[in-house]
N, C-alpha and C positions, 0 to 999 in steps of 0.2 A: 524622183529623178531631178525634178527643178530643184530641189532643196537642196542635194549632193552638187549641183553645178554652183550655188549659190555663195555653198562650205567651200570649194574649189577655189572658185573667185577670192574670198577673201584670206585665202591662204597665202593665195599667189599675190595678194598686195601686200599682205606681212612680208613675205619676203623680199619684195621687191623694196618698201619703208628701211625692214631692218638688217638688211646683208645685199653685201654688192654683188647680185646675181642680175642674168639675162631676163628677157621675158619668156623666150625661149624655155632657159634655166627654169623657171619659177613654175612654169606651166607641167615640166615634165615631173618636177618633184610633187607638184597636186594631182599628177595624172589629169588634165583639164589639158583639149584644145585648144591652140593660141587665139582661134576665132571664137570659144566659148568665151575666155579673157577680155576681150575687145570686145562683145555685143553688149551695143546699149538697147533697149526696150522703145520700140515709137510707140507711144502713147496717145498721142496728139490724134491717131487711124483709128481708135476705141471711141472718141468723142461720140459719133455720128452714133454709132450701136448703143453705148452708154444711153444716148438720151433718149432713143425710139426706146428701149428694154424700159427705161422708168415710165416713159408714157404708158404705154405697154401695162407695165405693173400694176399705174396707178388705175386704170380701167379695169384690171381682171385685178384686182390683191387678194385673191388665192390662187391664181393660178403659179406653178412653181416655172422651173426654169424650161422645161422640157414641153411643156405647153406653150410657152414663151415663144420659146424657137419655134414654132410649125406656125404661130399668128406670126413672125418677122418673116419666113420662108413665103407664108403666102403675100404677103408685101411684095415679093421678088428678092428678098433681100440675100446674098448667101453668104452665109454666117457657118463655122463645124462648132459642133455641140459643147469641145472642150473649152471655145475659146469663148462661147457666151457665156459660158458656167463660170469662168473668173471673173468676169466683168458682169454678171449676176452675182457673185458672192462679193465683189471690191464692190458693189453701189453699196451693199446692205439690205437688197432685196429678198434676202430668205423667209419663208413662209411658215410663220411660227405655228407647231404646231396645238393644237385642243386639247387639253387636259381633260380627261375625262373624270365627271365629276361622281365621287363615292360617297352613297349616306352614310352619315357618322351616324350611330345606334347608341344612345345613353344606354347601357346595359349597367344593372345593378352587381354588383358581386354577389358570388353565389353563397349563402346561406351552409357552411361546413355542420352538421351535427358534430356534437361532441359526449353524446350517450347513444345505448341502443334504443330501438324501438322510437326513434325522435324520426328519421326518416325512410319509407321505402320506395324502392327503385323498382317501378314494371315495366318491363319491355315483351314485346314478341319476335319471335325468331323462325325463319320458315326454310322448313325443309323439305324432301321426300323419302319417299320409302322406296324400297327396291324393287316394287313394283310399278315404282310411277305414279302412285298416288302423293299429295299432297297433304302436309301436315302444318301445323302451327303447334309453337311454343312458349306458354305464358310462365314469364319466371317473376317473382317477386324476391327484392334480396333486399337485405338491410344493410340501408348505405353505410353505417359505421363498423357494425361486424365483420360486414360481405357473409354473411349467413346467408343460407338457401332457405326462405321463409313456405313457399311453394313453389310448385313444378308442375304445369297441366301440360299433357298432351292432346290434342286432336287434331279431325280433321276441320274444323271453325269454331269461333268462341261466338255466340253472343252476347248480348248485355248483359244478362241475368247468371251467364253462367262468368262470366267475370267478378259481377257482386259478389254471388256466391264463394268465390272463391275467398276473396278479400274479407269477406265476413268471417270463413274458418281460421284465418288465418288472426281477426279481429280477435275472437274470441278466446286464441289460444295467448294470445300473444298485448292483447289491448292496441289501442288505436292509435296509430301514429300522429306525429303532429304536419308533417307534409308527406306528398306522397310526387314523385319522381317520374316523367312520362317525357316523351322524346316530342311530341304533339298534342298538347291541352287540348285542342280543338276538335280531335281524333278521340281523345280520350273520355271526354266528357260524352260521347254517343255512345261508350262504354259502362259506363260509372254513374249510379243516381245520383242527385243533387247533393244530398247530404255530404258524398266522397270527394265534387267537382268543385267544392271550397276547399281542400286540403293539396288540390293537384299545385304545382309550380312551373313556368314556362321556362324549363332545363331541361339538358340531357342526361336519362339515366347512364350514365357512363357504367356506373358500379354493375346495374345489369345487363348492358350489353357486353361489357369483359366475362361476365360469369357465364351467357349463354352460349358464349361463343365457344366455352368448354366443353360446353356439350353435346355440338356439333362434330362429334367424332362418328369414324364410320361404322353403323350399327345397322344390323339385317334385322327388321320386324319381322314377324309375321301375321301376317293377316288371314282374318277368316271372312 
């Protein structure tokens, strides 16, 4: 609104510079009151609030403007909120805010195979059954194929029946040179020593896309 009074004003002094019109005239053609036209600004009434708000400032410099006002209010002082807020933003008293600071992570780029059997991707995937029981899904896929290398179902894996797996799969297949797991740390209470050199701290992306195929809606049955 002050800004459209402001565009008004200086309409009404172009024309009043470049054409021989009234003030009257000039006011009605910016649509602007003739006493919007005529107001000058006293300034000189801001002094007093101006320099208590820096004092002010300078003692609390984080507090913002609305804080500001309630310590001048208990002064005695009365002040409306609009009018400390401009003579808080003309001092330059705004309260810059904290950036908040984010660790940068050197991360390495990730290792693309470019043959089969160079990398594979294990993930688990958890379901249930239609009776309410729980399951678990161990897939291993070969990140450059997307072949299904294995597929267990159960109701839990432990360690051994993890190795075992990875070993069938060893044998048919020979031994990768990395192996893919969303959690090394996770993984390695899985995997003997021998396989927890081969892990990488990546996401098997290639097996969680594939398991998630296979989370279609299927009735077991159980005995």
């Amino acid at each position: 609104m002050r800004a459209q009074r402001e565009v008004g004003r200086e309409d009404a002094r172009h024309l009043l510079a470049n054409f021989p019109a009234s003030v009257r005239r000039a006011c009605e053609l910016t649509l602007i009151p003739r006493s919007t036209f005529r107001f000058q600004r006293n300034t000189t009434r801001d002094e007093p609030l101006r320099t208590r708000l820096v004092e002010l400032a300078q003692e609390k410099p984080r507090f913002g403007y609305r804080r500001l006002l309630v310590l001048m209010r208990w002064d005695g002082m009365v002040v409306n909120h609009k009018r400390l807020f401009r003579i808080y933003r003309s001092a330059g008293l705004s309260v810059k805010r904290k950036r908040r600071k984010r660790l940068v992570r050197a991360c390495s780029p990730r290792m693309r195979p470019t043959a089969p059997n160079e990398e594979w991707s294990l993930d688990f995937v958890h379901d249930r059954l239609a009776s309410g029981r729980a399951i678990r899904v161990l897939g291993v896929v070969d990140t450059f194929t997307r072949e299904c290398l294995a597929l267990e179902v159960d109701t839990s894996f432990a360690s051994r029946r993890v190795t075992r797996v990875l070993e069938e799969v060893i044998v048919q297949r020979g031994r990768p040179r990395r192996l893919l797991m969303d959690n090394v740390l996770n993984a390695s209470v899985f995997l003997r020593k021998e396989y927890t050199s081969l892990l990488t701290a990546q996401r098997g992306l290639e097996g969680e896309s594939f398991l998630r195929l296979t989370k279609t809606p299927v009735v077991f049955q159980v005995d």
